[in-house]
PASEBA-1860 file (N, C-alpha, C; in nm, 3 decimals):
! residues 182
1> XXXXXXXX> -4.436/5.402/12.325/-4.300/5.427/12.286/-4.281/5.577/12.268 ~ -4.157/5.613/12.305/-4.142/5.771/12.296/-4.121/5.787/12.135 ~ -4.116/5.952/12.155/-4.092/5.967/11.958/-3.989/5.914/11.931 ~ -3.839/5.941/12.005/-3.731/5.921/11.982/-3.693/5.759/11.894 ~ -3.798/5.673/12.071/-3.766/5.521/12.046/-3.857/5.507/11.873 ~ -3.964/5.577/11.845/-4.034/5.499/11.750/-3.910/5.536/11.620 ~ -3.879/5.663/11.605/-3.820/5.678/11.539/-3.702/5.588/11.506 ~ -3.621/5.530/11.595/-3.491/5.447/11.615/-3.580/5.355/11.570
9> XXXXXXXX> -3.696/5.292/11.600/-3.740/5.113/11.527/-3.744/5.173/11.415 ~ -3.832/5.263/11.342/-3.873/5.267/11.219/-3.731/5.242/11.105 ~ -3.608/5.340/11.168/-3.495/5.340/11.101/-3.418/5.211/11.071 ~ -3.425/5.138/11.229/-3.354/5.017/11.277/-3.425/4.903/11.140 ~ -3.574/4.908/11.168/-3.645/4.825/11.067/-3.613/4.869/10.932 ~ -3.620/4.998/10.875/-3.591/5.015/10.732/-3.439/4.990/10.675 ~ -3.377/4.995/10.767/-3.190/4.959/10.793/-3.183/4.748/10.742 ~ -3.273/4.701/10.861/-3.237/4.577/10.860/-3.315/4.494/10.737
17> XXXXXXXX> -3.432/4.603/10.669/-3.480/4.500/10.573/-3.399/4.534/10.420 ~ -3.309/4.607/10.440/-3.203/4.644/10.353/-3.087/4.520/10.371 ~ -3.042/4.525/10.469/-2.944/4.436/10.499/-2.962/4.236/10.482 ~ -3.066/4.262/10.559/-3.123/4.111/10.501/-3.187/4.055/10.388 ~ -3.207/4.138/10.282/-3.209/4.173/10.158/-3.086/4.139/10.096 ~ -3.014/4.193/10.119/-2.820/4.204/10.054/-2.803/4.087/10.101 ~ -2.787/4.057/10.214/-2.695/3.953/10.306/-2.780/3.803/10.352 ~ -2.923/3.839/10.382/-2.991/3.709/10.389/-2.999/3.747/10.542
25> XXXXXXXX> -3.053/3.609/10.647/-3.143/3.616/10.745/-2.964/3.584/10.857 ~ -2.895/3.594/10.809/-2.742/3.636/10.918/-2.654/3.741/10.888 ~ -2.739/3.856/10.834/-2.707/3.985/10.849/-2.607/4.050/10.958 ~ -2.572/4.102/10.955/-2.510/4.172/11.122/-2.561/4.267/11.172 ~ -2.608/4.202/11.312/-2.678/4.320/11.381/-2.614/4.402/11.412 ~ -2.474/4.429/11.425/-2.393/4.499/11.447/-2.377/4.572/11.344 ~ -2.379/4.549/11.224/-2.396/4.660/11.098/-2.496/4.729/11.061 ~ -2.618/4.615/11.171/-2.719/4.702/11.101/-2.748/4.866/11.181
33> XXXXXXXX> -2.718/4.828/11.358/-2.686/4.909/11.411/-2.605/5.015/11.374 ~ -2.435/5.008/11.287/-2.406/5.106/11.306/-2.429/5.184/11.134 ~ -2.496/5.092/11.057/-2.573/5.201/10.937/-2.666/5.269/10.991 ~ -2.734/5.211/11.130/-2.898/5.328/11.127/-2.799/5.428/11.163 ~ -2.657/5.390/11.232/-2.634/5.543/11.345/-2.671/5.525/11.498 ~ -2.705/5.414/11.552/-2.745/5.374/11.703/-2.620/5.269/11.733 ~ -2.652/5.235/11.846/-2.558/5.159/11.939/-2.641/5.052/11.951 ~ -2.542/4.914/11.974/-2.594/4.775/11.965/-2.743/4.743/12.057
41> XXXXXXXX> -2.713/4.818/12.160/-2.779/4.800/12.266/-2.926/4.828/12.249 ~ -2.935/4.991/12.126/-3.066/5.019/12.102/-3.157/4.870/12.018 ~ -3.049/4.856/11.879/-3.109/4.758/11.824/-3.173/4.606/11.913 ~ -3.080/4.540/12.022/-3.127/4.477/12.091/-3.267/4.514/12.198 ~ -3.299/4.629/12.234/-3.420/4.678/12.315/-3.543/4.635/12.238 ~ -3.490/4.702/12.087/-3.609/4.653/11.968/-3.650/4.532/11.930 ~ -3.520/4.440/11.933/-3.510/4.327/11.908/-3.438/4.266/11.947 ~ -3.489/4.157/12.071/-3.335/4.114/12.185/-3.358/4.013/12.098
49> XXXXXXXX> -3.393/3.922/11.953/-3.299/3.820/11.950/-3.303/3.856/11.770 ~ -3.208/3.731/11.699/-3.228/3.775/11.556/-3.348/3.699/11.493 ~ -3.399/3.636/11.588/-3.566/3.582/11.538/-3.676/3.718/11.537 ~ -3.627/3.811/11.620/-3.733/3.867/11.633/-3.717/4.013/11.544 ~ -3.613/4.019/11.506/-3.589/4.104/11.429/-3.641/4.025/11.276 ~ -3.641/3.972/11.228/-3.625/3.887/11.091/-3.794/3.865/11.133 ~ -3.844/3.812/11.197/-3.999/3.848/11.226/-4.074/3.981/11.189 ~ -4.005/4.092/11.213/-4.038/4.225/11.235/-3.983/4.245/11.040
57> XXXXXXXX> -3.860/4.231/10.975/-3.907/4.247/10.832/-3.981/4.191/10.783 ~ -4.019/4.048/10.773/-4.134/4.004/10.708/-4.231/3.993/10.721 ~ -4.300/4.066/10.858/-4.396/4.098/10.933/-4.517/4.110/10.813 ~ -4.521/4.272/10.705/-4.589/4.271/10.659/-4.642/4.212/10.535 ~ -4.545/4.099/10.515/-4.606/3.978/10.403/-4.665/3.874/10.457 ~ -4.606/3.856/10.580/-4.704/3.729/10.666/-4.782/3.782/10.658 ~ -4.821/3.897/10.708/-4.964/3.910/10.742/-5.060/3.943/10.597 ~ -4.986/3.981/10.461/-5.041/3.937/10.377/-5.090/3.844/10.324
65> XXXXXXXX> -5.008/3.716/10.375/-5.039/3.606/10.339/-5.134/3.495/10.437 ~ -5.149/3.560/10.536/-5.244/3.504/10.639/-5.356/3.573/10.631 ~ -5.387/3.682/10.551/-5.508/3.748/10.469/-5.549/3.668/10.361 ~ -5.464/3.689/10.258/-5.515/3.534/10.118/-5.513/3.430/10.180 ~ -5.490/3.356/10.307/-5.552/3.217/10.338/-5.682/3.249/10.423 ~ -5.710/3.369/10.488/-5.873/3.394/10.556/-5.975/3.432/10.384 ~ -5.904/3.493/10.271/-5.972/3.506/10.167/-5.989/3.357/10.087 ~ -5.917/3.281/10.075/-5.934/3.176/10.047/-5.954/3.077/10.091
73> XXXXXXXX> -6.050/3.094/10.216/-6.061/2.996/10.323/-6.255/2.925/10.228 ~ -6.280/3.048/10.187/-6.449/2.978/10.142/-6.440/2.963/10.029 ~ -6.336/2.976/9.891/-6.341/2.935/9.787/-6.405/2.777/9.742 ~ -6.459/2.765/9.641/-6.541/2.663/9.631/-6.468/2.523/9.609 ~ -6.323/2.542/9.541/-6.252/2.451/9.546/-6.162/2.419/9.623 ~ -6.127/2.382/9.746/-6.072/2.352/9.823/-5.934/2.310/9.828 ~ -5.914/2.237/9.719/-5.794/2.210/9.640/-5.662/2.298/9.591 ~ -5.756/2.369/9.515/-5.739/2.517/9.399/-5.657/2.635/9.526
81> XXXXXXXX> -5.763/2.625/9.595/-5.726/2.769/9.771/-5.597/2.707/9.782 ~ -5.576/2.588/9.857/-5.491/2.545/9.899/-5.341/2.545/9.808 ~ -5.331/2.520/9.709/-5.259/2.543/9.605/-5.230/2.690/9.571 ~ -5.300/2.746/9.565/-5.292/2.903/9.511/-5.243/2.969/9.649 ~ -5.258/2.946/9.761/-5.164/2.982/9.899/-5.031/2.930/9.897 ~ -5.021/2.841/9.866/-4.918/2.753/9.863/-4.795/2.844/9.784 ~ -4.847/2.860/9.642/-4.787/2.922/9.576/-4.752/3.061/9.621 ~ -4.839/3.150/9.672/-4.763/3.247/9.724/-4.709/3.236/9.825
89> XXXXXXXX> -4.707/3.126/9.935/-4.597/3.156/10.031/-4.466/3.115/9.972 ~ -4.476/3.042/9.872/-4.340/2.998/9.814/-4.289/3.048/9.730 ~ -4.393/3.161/9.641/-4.305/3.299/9.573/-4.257/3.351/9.671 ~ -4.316/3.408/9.799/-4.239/3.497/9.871/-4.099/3.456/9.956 ~ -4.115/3.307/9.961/-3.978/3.250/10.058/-3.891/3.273/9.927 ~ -3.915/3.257/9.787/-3.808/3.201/9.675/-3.744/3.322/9.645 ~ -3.842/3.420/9.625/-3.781/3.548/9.591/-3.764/3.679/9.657 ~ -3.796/3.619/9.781/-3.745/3.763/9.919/-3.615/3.683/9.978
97> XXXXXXXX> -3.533/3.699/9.961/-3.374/3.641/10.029/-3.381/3.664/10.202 ~ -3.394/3.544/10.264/-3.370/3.507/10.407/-3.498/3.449/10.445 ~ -3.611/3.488/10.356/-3.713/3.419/10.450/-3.717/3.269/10.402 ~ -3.629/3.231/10.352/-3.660/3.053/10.350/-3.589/3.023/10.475 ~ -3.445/3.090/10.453/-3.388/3.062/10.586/-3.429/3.105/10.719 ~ -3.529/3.184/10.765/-3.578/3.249/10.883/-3.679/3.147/10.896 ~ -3.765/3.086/10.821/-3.888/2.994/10.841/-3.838/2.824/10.885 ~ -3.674/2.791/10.809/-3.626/2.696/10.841/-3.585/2.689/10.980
105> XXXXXXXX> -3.548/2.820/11.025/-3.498/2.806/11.166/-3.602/2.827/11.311 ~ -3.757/2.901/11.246/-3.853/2.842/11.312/-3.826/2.743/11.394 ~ -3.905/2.746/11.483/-3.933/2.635/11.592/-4.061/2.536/11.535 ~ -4.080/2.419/11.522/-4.177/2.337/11.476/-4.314/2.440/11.524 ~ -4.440/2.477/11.473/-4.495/2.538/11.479/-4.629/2.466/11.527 ~ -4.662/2.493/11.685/-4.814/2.453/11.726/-4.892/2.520/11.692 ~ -5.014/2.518/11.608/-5.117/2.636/11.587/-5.226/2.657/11.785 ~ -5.224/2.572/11.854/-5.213/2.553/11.956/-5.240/2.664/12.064
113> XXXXXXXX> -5.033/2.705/12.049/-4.962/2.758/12.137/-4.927/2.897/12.101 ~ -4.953/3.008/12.171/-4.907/3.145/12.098/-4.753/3.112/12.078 ~ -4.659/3.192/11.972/-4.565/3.235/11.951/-4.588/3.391/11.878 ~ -4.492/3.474/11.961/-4.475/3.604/11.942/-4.361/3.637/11.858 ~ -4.283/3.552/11.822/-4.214/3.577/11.683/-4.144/3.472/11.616 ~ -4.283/3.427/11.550/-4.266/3.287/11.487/-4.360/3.319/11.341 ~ -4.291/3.319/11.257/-4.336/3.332/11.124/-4.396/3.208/11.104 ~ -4.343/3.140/11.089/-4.356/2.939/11.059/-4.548/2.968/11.139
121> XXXXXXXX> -4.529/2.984/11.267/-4.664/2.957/11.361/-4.740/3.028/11.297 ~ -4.727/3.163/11.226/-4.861/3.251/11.188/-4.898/3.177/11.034 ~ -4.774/3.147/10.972/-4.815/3.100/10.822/-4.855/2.931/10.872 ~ -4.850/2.868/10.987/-4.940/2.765/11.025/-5.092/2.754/11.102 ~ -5.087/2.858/11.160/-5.244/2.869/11.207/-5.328/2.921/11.045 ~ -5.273/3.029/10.961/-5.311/3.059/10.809/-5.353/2.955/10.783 ~ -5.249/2.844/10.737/-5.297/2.764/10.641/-5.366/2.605/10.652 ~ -5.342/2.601/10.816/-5.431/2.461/10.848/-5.574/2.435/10.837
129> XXXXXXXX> -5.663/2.613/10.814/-5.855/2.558/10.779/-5.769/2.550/10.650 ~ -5.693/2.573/10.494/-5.703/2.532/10.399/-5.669/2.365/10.370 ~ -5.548/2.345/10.431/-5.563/2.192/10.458/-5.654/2.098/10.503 ~ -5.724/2.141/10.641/-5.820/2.077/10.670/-5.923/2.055/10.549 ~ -5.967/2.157/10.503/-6.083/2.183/10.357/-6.050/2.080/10.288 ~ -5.903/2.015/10.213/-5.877/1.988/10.093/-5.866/1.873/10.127 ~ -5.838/1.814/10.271/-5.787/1.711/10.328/-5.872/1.590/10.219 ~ -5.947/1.540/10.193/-5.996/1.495/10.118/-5.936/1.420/9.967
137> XXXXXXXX> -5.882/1.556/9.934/-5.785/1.564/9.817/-5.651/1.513/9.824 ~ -5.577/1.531/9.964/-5.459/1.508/9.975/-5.433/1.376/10.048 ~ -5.292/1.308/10.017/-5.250/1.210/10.045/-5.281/1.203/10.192 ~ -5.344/1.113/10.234/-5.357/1.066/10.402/-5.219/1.121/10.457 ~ -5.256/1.205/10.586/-5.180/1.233/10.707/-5.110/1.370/10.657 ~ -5.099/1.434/10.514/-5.000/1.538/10.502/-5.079/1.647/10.564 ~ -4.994/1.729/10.656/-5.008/1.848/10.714/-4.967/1.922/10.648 ~ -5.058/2.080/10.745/-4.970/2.218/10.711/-4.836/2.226/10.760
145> XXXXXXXX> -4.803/2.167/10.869/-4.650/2.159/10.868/-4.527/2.087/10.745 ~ -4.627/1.964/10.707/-4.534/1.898/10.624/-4.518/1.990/10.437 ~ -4.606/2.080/10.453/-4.649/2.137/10.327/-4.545/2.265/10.357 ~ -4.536/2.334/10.463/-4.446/2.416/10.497/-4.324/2.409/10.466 ~ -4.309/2.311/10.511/-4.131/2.229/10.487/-4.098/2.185/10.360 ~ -4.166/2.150/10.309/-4.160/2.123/10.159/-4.171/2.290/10.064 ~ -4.216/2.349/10.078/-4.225/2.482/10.031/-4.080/2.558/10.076 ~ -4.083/2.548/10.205/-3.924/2.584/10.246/-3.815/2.549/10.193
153> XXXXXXXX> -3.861/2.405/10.176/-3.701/2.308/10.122/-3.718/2.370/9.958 ~ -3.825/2.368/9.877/-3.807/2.436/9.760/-3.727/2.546/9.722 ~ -3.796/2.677/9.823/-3.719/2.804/9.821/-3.594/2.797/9.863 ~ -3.515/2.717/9.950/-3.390/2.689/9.962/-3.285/2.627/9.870 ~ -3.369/2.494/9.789/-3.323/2.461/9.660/-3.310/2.522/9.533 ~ -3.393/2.602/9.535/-3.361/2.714/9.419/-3.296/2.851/9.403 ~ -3.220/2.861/9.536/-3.175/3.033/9.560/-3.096/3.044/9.477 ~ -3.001/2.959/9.436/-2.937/3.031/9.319/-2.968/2.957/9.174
161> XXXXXXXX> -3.088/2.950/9.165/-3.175/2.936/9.016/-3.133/3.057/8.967 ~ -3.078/3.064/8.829/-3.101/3.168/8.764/-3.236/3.261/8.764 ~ -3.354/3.173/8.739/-3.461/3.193/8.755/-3.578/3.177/8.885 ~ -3.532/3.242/8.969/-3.575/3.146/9.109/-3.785/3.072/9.155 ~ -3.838/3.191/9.140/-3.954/3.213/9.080/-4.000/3.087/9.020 ~ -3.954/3.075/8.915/-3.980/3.013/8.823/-3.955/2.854/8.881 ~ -3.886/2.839/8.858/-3.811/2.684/8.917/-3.887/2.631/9.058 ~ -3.902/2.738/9.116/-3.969/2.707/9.239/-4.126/2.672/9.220
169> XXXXXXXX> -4.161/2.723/9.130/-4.291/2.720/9.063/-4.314/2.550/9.020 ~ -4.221/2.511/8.918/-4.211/2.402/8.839/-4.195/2.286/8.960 ~ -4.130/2.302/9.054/-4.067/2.206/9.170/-4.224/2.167/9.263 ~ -4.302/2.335/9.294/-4.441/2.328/9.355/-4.510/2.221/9.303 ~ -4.501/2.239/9.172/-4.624/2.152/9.113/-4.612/1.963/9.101 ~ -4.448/2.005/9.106/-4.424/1.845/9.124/-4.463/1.796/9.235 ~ -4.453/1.834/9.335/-4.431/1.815/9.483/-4.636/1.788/9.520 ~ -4.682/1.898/9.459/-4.868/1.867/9.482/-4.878/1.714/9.374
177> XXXXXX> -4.858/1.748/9.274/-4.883/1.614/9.176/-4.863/1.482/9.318 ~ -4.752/1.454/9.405/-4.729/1.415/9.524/-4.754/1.343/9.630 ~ -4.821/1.455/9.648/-4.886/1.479/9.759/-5.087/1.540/9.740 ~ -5.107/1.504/9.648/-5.217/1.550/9.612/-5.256/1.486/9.445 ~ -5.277/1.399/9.413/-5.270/1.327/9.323/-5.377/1.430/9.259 ~ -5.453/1.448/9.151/-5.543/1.472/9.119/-5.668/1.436/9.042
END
């Protein structure tokens, strides 16, 4: 990428994780464009769709969080990992505004099949060795997909919790009690 172009993503990106912040994951690319100061056309080069832009802000928490599921992949309790991932992908959908809605609009996620801007697919290849591990523990047949969706549907049910965090927290634990008897 030339200096120019890196410069235009870096802005375009620090522009849109402002905006989808304020506004959520149907931001306007058209605003976000004309706060950096570029033309529609640049923002689309960077990001021809709004999946792939909304990929590109939460880029560096996925990949935080697909780090704590390779760190909690050998923990001794299998259960405990799985739960304690759980919980942070569902602090971060509850209390970062759009990523419940960007993960809902995911495409069903093959761990499989590459996807190049699929949040849902990276936080599903993450967390299927922790499921597999716990499988034991958990109700016959529940997947990392079905655990996804349920974490999603949480952070969506609680956006306007006074307390979002929190509630989403209390809702987690119901939902493992569940799906994970103990």
């Amino acid at each position: 990428m030339r200096a120019d172009a890196r410069r235009n993503y870096a802005l375009l990106l620090e522009v849109a994780v402002r905006a989808v912040a304020d506004e959520g994951a149907d931001a306007s690319l058209e605003q976000i464009a004309r706060t950096a100061g570029v033309g529609s056309g640049t923002v689309r080069r960077h990001f021809p769709t709004r999946h792939a832009l909304l990929e590109a802000v939460f880029r560096s928490r996925i990949d935080a969080l697909a780090a704590r599921a390779r760190e909690l992949a050998d923990e001794p309790e299998p259960r405990a990992a799985l739960v304690d991932w759980l919980d942070a992908v569902l602090t971060f959908a509850a209390t970062t505004r759009g990523v419940a809605e960007a993960l809902n609009r995911d495409p069903v996620a093959d761990p499989d099949e590459p996807h190049d801007h699929c949040a849902t697919a990276r936080l599903t290849r993450a967390g299927d060795p922790l499921v597999r591990r716990a499988a034991e523990t958990l109700t016959p047949g529940v997947t990392i997909g079905d655990l996804l969706h349920l974490v999603t549907g949480i952070a969506l049910a609680t956006e306007h919790h006074p307390d979002r965090a929190a509630e989403a927290r209390r809702l987690l634990r119901l939902t493992i009690a569940g799906v994970s008897p103990a």
